[in-house]
Backbone bond lengths (Angstrom), bond angles and torsions (degrees), N, CA, C in turn:
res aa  C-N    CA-C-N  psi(-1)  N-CA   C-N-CA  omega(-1)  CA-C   N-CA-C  phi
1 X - - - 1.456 - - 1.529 109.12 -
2 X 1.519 125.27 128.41 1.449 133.54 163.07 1.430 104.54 -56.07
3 X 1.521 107.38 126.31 1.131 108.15 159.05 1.764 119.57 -104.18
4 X 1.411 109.94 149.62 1.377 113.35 176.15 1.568 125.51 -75.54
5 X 1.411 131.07 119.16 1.554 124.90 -150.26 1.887 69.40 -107.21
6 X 1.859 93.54 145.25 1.759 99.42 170.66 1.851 100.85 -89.80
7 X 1.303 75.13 144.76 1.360 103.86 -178.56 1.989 107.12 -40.38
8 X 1.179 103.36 154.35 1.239 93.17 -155.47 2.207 91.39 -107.32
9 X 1.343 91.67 129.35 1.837 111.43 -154.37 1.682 113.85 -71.63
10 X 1.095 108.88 109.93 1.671 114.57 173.12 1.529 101.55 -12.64
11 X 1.519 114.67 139.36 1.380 116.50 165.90 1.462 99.55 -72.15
12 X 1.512 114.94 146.22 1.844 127.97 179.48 1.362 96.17 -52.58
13 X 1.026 104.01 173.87 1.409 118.38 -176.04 1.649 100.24 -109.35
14 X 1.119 133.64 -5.27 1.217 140.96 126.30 1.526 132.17 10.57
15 X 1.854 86.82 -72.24 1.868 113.14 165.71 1.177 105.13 -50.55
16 X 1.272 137.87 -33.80 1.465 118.57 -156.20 1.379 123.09 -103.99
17 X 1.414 127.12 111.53 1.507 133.80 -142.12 1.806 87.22 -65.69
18 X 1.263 108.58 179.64 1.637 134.65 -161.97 1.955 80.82 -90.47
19 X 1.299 90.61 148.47 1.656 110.02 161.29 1.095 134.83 -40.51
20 X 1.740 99.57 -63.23 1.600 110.89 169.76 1.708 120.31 -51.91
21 X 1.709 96.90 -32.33 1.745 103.65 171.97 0.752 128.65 -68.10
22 X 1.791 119.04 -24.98 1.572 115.46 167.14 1.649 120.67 -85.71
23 X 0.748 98.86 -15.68 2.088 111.87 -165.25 1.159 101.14 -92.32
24 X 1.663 137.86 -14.25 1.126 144.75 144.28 1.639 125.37 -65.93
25 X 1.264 97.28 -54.92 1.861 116.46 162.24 1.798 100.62 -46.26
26 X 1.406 113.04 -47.35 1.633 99.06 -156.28 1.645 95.00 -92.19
27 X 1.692 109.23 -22.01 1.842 83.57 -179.75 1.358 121.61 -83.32
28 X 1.488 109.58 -24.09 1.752 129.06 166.64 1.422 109.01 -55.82
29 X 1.598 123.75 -20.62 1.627 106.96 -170.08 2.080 98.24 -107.40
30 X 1.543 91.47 -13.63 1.425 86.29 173.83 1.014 124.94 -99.14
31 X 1.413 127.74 -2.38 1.233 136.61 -176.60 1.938 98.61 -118.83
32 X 1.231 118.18 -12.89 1.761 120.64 174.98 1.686 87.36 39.81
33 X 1.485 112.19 52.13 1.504 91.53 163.75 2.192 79.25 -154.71
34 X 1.489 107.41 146.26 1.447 88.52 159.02 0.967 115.95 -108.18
35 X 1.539 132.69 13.94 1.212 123.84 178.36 1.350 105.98 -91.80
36 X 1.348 108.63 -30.03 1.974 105.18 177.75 1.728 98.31 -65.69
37 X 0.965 109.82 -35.39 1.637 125.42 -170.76 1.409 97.07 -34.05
38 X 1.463 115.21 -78.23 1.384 171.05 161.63 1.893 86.75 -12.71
39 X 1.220 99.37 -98.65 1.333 111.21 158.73 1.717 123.99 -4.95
40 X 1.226 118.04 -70.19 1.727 118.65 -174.74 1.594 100.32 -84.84
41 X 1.232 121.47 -20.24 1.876 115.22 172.72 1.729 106.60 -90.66
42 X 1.218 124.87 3.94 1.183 120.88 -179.10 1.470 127.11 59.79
43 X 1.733 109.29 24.35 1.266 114.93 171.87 1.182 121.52 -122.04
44 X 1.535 131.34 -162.27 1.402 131.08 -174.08 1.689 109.16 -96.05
45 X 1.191 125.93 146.10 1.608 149.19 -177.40 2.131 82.33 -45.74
46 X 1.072 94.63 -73.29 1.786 104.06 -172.28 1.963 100.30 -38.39
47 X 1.023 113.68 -53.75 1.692 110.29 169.15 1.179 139.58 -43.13
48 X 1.680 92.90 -40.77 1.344 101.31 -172.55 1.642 100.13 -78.94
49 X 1.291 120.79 -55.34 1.530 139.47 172.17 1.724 118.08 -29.72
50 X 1.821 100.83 -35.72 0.887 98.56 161.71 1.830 128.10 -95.24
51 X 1.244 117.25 -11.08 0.797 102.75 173.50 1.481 123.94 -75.28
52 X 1.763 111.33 -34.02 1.349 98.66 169.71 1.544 127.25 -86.86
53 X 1.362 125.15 14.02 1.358 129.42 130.57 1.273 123.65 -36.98
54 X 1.080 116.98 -37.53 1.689 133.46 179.99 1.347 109.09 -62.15
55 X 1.227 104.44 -53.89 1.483 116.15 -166.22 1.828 100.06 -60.29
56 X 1.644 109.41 -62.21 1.388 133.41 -171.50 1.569 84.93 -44.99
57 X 0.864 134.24 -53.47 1.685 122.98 -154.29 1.338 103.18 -88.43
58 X 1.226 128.02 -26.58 1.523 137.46 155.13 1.457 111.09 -33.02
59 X 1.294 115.73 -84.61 1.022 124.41 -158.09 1.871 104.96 -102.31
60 X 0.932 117.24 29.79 1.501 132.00 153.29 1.684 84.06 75.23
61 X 0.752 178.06 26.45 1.910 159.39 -149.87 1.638 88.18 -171.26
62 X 2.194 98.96 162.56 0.957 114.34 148.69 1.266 127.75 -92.76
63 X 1.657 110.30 152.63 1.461 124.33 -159.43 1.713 77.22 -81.11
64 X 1.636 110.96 -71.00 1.258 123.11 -136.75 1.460 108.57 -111.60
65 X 1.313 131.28 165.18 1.398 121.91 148.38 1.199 124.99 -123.85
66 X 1.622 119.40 109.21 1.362 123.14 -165.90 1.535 106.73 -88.76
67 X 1.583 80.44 139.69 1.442 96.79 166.00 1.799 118.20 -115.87
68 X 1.189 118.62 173.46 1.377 124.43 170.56 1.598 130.84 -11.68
69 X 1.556 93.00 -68.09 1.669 120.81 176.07 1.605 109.97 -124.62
70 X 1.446 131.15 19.86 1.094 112.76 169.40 1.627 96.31 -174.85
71 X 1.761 115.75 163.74 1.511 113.21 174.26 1.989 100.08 -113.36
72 X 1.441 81.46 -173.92 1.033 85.18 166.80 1.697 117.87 -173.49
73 X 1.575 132.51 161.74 1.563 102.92 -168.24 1.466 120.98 -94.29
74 X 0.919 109.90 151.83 1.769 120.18 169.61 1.688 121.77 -66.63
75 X 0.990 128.32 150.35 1.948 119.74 -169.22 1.712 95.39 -53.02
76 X 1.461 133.03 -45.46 1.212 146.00 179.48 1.897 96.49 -43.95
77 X 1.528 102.43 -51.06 2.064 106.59 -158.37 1.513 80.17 -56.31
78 X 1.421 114.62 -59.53 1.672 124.69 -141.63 1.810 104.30 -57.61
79 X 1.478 103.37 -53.52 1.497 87.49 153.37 1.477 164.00 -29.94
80 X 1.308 77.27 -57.12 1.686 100.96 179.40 1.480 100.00 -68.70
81 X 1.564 113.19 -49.69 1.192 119.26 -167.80 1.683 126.74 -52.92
82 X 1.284 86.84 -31.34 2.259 108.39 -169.68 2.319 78.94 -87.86
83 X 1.205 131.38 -95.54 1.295 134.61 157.56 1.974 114.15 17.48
84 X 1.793 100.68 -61.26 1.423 101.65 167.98 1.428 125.81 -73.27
85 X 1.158 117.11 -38.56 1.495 135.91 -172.82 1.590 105.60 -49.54
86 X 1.623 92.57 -57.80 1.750 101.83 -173.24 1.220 92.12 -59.03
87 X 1.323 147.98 -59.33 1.512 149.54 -154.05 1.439 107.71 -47.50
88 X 1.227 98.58 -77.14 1.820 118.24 166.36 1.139 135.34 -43.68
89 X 1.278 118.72 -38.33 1.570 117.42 145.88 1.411 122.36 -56.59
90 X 1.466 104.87 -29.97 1.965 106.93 175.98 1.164 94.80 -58.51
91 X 1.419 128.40 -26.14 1.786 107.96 -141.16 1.593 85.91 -108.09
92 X 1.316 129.93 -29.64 1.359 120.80 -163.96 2.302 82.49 -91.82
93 X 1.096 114.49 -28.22 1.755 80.87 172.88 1.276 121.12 -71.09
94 X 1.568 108.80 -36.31 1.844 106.39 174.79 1.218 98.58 -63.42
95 X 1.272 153.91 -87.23 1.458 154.16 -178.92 1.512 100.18 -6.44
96 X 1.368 149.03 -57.40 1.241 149.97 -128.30 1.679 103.28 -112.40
97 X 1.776 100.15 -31.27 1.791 108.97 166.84 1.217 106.70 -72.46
98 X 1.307 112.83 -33.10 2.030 106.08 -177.25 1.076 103.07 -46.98
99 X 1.759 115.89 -81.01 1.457 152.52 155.05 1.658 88.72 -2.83
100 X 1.219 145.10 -53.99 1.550 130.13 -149.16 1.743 93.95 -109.30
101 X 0.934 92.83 -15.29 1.695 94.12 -176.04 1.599 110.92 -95.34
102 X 1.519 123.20 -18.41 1.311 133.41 152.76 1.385 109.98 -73.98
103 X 0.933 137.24 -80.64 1.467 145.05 172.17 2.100 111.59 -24.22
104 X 1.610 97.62 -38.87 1.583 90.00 173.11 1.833 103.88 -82.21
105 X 1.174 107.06 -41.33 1.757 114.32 179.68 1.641 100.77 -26.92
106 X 1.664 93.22 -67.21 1.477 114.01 -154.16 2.090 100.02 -62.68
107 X 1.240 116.08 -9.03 1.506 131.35 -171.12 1.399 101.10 -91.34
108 X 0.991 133.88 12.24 1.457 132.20 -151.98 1.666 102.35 -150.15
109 X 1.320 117.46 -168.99 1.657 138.20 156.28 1.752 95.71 152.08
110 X 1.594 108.46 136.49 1.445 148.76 159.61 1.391 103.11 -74.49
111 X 1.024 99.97 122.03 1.678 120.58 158.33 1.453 105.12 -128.47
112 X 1.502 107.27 144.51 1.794 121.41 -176.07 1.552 65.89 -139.32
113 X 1.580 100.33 120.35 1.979 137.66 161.14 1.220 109.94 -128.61
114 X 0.906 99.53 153.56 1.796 114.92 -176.37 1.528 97.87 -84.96
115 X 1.694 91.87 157.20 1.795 100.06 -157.97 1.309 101.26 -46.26
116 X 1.380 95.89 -62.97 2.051 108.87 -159.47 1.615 107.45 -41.00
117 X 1.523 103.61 -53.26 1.432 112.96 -151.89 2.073 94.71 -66.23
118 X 1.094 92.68 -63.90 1.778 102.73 156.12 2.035 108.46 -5.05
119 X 1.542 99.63 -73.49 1.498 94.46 -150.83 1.557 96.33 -93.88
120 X 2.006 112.57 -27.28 1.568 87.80 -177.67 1.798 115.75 -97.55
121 X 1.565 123.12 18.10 1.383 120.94 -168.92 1.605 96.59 -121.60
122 X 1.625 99.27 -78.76 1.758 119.88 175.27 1.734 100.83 -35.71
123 X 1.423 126.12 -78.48 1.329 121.65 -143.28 1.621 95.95 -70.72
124 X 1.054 133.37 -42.52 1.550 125.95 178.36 1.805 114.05 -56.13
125 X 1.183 122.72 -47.26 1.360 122.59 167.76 1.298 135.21 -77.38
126 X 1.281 113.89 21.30 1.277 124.65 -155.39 2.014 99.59 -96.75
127 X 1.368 100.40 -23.06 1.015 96.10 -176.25 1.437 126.17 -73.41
128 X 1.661 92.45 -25.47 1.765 117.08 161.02 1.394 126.47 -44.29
129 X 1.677 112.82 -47.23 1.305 128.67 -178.15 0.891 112.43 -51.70
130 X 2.300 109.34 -59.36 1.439 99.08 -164.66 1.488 96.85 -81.85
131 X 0.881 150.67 9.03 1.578 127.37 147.89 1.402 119.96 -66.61
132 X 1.501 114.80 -34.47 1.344 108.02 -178.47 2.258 124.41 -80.14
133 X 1.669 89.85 -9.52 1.305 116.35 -145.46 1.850 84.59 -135.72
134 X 1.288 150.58 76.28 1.170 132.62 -177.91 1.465 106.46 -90.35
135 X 1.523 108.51 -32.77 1.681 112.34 -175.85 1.698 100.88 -76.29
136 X 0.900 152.98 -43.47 1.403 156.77 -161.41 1.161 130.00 -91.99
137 X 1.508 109.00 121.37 1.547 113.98 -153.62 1.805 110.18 -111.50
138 X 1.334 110.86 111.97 1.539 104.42 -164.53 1.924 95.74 -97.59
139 X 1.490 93.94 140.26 1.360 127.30 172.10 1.728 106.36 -92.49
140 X 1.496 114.12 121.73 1.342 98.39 -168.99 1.929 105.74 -128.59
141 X 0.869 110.18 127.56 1.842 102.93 -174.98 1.225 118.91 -122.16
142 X 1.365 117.24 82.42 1.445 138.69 -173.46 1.580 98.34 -45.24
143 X 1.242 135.70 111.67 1.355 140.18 169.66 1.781 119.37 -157.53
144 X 1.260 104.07 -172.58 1.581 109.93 -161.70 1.462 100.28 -121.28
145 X 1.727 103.13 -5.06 1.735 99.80 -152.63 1.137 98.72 -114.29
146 X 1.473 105.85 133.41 1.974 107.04 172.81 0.758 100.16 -49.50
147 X 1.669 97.28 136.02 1.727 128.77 163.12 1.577 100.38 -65.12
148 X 1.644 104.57 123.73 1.536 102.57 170.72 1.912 102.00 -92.48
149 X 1.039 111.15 106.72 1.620 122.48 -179.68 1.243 112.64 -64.95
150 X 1.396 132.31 -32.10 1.443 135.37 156.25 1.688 123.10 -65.17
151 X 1.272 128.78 -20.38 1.546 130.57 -146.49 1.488 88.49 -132.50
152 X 1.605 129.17 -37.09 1.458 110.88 164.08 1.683 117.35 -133.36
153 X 1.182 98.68 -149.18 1.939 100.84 -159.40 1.480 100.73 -86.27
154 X 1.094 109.07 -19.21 1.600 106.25 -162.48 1.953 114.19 -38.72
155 X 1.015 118.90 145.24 1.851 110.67 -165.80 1.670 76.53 -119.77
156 X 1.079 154.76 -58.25 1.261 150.31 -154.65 1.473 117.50 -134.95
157 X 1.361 129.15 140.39 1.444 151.18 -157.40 1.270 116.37 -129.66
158 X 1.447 142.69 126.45 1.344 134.78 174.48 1.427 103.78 -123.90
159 X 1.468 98.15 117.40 1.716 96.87 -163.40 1.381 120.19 -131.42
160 X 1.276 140.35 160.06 1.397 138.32 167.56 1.957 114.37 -76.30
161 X 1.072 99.63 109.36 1.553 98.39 177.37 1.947 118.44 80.70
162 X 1.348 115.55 175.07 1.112 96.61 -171.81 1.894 106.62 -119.01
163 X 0.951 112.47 114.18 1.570 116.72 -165.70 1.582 99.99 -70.66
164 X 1.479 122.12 139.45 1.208 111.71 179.82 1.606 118.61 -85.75
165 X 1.480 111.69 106.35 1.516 111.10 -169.00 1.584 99.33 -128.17
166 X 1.135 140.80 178.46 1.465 131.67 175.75 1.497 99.47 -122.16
167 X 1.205 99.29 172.23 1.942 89.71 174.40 2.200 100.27 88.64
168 X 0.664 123.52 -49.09 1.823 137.23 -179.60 1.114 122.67 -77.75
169 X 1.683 113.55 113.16 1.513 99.86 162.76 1.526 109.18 -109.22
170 X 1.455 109.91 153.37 1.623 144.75 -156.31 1.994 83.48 -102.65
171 X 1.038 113.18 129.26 1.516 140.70 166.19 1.592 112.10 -123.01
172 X 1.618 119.25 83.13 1.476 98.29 155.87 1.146 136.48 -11.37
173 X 1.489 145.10 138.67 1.773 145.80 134.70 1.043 106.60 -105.67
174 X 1.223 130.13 -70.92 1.448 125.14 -170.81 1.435 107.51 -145.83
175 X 1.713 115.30 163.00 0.952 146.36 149.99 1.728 128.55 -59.89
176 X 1.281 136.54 107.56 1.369 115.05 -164.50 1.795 87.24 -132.19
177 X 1.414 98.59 146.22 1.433 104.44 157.17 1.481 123.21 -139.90
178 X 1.276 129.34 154.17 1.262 152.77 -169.23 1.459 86.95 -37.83
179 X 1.514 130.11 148.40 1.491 131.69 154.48 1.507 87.77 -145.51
180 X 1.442 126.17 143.39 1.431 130.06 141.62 1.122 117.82 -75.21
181 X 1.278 105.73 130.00 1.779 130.68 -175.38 1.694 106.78 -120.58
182 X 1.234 124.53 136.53 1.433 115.23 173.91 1.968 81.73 -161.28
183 X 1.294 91.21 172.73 1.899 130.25 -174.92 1.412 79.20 -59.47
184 X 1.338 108.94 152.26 1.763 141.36 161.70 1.507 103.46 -45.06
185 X 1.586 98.39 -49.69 1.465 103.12 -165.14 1.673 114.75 -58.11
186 X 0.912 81.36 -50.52 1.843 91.17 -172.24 1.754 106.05 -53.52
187 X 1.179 121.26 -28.91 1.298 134.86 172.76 1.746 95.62 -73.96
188 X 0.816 138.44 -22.70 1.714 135.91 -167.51 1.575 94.45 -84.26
189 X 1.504 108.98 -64.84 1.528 131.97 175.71 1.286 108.55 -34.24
190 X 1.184 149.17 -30.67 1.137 161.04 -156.95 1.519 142.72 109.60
191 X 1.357 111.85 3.98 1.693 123.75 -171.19 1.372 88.16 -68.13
192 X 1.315 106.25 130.09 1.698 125.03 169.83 1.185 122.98 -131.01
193 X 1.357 120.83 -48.54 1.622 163.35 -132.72 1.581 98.42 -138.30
194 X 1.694 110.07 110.22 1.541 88.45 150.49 1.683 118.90 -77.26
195 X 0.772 136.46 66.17 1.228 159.12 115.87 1.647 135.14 -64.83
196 X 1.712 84.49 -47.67 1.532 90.68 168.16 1.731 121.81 -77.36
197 X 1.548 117.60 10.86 1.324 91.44 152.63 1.100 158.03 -108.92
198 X 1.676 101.90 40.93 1.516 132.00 156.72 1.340 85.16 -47.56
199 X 1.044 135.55 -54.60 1.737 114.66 -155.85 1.766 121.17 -89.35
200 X 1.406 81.18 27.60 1.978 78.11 -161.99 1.595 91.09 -139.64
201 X 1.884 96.16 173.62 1.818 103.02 -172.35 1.228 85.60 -93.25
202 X 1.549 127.02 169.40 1.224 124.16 174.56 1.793 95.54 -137.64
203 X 1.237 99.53 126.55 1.674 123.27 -168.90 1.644 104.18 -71.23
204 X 0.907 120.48 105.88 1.891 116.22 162.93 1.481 107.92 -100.59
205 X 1.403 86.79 153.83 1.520 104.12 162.54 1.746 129.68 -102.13
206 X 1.222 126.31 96.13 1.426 144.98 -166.90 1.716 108.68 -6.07
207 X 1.429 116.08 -27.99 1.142 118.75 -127.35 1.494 87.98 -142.23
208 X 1.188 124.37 -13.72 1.635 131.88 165.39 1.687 102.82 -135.26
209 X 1.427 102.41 90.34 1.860 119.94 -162.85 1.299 110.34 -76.81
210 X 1.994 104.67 -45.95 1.424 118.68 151.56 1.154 159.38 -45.97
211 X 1.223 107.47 -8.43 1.753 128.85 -162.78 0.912 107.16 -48.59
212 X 1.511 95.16 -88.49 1.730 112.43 -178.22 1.299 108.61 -44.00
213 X 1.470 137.68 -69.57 1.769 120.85 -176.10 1.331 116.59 -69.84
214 X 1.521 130.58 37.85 1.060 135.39 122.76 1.590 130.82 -104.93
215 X 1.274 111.37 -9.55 1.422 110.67 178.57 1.995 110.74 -83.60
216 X 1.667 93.71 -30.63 1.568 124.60 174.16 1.304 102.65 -67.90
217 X 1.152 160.36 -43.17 1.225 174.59 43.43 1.491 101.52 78.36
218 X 1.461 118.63 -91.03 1.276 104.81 153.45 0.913 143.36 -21.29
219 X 1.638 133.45 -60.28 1.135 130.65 179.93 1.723 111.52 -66.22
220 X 1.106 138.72 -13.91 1.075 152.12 -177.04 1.870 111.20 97.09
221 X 1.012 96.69 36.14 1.689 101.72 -173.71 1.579 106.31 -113.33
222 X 1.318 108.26 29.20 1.875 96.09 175.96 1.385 117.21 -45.98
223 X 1.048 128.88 -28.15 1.355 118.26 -158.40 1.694 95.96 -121.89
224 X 1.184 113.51 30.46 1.860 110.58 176.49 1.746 99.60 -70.69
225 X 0.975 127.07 161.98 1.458 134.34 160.75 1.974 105.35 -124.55
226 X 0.952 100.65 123.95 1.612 110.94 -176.25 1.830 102.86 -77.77
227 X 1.235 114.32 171.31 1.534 95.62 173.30 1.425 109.53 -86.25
228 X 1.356 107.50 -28.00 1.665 101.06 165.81 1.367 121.12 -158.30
229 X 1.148 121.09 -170.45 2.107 123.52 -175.13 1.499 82.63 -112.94
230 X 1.419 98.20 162.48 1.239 138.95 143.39 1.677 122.62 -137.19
231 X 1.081 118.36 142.43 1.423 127.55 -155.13 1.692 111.73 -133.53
232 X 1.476 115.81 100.75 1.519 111.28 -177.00 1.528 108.05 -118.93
233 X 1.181 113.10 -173.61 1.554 108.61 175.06 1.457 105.69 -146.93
234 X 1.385 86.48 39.76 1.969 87.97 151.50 1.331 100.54 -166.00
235 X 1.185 116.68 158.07 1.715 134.93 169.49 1.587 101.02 -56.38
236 X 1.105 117.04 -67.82 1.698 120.15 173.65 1.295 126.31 -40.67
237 X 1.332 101.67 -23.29 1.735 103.67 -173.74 1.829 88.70 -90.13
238 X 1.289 104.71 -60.39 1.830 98.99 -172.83 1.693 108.10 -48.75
239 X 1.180 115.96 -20.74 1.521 96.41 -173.04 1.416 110.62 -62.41
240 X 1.618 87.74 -47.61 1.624 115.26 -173.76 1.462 109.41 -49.42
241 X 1.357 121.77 -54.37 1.381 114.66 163.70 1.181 120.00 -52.61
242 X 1.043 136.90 -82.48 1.513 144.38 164.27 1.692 100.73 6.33
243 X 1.691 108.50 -75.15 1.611 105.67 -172.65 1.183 112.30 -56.20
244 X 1.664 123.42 -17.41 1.375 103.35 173.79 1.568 116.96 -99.02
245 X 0.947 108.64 48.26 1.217 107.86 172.35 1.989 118.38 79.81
246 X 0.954 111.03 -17.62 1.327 120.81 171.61 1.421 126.99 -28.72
247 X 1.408 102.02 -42.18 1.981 101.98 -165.39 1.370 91.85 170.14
248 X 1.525 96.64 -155.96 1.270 114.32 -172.67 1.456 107.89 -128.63
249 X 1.243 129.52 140.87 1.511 131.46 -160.10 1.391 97.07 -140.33
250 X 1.876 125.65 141.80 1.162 129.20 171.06 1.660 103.23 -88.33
251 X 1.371 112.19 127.14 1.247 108.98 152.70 1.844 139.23 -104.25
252 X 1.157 96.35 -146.09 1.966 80.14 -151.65 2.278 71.16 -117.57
253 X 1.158 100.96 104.85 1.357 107.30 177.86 1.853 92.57 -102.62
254 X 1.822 104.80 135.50 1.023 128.67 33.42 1.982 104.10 -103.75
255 X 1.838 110.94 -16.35 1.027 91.75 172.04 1.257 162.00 -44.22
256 X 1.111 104.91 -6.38 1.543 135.70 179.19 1.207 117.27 -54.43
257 X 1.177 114.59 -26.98 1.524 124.76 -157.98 1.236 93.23 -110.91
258 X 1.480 143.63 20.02 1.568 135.59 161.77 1.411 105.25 -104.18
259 X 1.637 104.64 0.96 1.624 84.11 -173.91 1.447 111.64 -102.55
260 X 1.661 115.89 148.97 1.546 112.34 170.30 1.243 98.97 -33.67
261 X 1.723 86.47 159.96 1.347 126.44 176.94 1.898 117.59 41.50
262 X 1.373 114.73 -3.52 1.790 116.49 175.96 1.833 109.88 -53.06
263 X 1.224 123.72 95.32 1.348 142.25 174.14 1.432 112.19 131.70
264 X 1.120 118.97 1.18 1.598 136.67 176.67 2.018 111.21 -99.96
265 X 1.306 82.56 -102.13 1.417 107.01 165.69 1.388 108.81 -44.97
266 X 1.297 123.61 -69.00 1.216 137.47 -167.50 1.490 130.28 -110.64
267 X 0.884 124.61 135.84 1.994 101.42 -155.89 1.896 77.93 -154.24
268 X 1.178 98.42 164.47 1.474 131.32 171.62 1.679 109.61 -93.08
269 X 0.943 111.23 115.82 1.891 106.80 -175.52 1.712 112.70 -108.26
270 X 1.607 112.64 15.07 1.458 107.93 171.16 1.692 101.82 -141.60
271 X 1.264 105.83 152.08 1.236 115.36 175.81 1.450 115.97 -95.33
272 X 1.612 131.28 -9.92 0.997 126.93 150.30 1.578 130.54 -55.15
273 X 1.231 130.57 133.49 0.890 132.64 -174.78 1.674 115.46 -116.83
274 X 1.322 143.98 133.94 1.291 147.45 134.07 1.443 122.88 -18.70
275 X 1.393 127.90 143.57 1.478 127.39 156.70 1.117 118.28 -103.30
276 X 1.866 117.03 -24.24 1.839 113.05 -179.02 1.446 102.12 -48.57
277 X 1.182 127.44 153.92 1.338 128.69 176.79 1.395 99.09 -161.27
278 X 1.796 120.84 145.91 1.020 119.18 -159.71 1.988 101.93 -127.21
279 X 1.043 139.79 156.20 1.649 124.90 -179.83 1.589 97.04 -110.11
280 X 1.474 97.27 162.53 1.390 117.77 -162.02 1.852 61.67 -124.28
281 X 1.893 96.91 142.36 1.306 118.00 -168.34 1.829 92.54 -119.54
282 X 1.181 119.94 170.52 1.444 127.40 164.11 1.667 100.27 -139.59
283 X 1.505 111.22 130.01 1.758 101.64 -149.25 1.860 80.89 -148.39
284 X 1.477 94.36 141.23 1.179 122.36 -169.10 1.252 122.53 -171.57
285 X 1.525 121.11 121.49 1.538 126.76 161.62 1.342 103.41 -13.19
286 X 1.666 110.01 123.69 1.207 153.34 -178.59 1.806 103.61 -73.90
287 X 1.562 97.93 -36.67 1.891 94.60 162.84 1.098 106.52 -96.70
288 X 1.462 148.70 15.97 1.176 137.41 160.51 1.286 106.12 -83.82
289 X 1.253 143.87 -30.95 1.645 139.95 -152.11 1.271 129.70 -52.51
290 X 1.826 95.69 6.23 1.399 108.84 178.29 1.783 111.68 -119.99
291 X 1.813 97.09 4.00 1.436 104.36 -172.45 2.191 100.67 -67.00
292 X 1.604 85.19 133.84 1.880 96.25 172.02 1.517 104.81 -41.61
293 X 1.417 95.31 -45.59 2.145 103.97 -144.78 1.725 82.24 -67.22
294 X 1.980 123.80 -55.11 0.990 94.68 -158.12 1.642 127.41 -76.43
295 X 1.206 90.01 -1.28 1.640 99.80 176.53 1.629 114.18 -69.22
296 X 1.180 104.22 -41.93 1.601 105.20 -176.23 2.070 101.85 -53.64
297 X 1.839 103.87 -57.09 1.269 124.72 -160.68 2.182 90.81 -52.17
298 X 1.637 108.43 -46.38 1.305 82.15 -167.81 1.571 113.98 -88.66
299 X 0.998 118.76 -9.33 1.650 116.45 138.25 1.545 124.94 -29.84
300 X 1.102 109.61 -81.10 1.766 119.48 173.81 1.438 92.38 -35.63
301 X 1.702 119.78 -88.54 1.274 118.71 -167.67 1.368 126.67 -41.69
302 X 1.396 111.67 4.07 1.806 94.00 -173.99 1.683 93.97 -125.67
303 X 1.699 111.31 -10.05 2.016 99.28 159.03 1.741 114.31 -97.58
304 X 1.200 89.85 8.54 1.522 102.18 -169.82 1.734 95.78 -88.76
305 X 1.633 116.66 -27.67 1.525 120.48 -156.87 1.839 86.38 -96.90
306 X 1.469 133.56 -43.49 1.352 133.05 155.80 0.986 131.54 -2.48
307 X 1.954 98.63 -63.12 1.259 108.67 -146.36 1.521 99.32 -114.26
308 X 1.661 94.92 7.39 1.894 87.62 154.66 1.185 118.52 -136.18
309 X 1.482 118.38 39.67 1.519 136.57 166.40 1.707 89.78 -60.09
């Protein structure tokens, strides 16, 4: 019968002399002086001497062989010495990728915004940022879908409502409420009355199922029947329908009014207005609230939400 031999066990970490013992060892064998040694570690000749005493008694051998006015290494130093070097350079290049890989992190920040707010608030002010922001490079992910803050990078969220998660704080921007928006034409045709949109498609958004039988609701029309749905899954796409004539689409008033062509293309055809109103949140790690990047970002975002009221 084969028997199984155990795997044969990492040497302790024990073996491996202290830091200061090697970084003394490697500047004393490259410089064969310990006072230069001494010198670039910012300590005394007696320190360094002792530290690689340490080593020598460690590992039973001499490192060095001193002389009068100068050292020099033993076949044992020269070893160790070429052996440490490679080591220590490993550790000062990984050390220096951290260092560059923090430093690019910290150059950056992810935002996941919702489409609309994305193309009619974010993309127009953006030009503001990088003036205000020249080192910092924003990642932006126009979507509908909670940002999972644990599972990816995202540092900041612009969201409808406040999802109950722990760990997140919720920052007001704005207030938005439902407005019907549709094509000129359909206003020519006769839409006057929300009443009249028994006669029209009415545009939803996938992801707000409720809208309309709460904006209908309001108006006192619970029980209207439209002649038909249409069903998209973005704010951008319903507008887009809407201007072409498609139906009728709720938009996110007061933003509405930053986007091309809104009183052209796209116009409001009732003077009644809604009061449900829903907030657009700006949401971010609760230990970040002291992060630079997100401070700048909720800066931008809240003259950015102003200046397209």
């Amino acid at each position: 019968m084969n028997s199984i031999q155990p795997s044969e066990a990492p040497p302790p970490l024990r073996l491996i002399p202290p830091l200061t013992a090697l970084l003394a060892f490697e500047r004393a064998a490259s410089q064969l002086s310990f006072r230069r040694a001494a010198r670039d570690l910012s300590l005394s000749p007696s320190a360094i001497s002792h530290q690689i005493r340490g080593l020598e008694e460690q590992f039973g051998t001499k490192l060095f062989v001193r002389g009068a006015r100068s050292v020099r290494l033993t076949a044992d130093g020269e070893r160790y010495f070429a052996q440490i070097s490679t080591a220590l350079l490993a550790l000062q290049n990984a050390s220096r990728d951290m260092l560059r890989k923090r430093r690019d992190a910290d150059a950056e920040l992810w935002i996941s915004s919702l489409p609309f707010f994305t193309s009619a608030v974010l993309l127009p002010a953006l030009p503001e940022f990088k003036r205000r922001n020249p080192g910092l490079t924003l990642r932006i992910e126009a979507t509908h879908q909670y940002a999972d803050f644990n599972a990816s990078r995202v540092d900041v969220a612009i969201r409808y409502g406040r999802e109950h998660s722990t760990g997140l704080k919720f920052e007001p921007l704005v207030a938005v409420k439902g407005l019907p928006v549709c094509a000129p034409a359909l206003v020519k045709a006769g839409l006057k009355q929300p009443a009249d949109l028994s006669q029209q498609v009415l545009i939803h958004l996938t992801t707000q199922p409720r809208a309309w039988s709460v904006w209908l609701r309001e108006a006192g029309l619970q029980h209207l029947s439209p002649r038909g749905h249409l069903w998209l899954d973005s704010v951008p796409a319903m507008l887009e329908a809407a201007e072409h004539g498609l139906g009728v689409t709720l938009a996110m008033s007061p933003l509405i009014k930053a986007r091309p062509g809104f009183g052209k293309k796209l116009v409001a055809p009732f003077t009644f207005e809604a009061t449900h109103s829903e907030t657009i949140y700006l949401v971010s790690r609760t230990e970040q609230a002291r992060d630079r990047r997100i401070a700048a970002v909720r800066r931008w975002a809240v003259d950015a939400v102003a200046q397209a009221k």
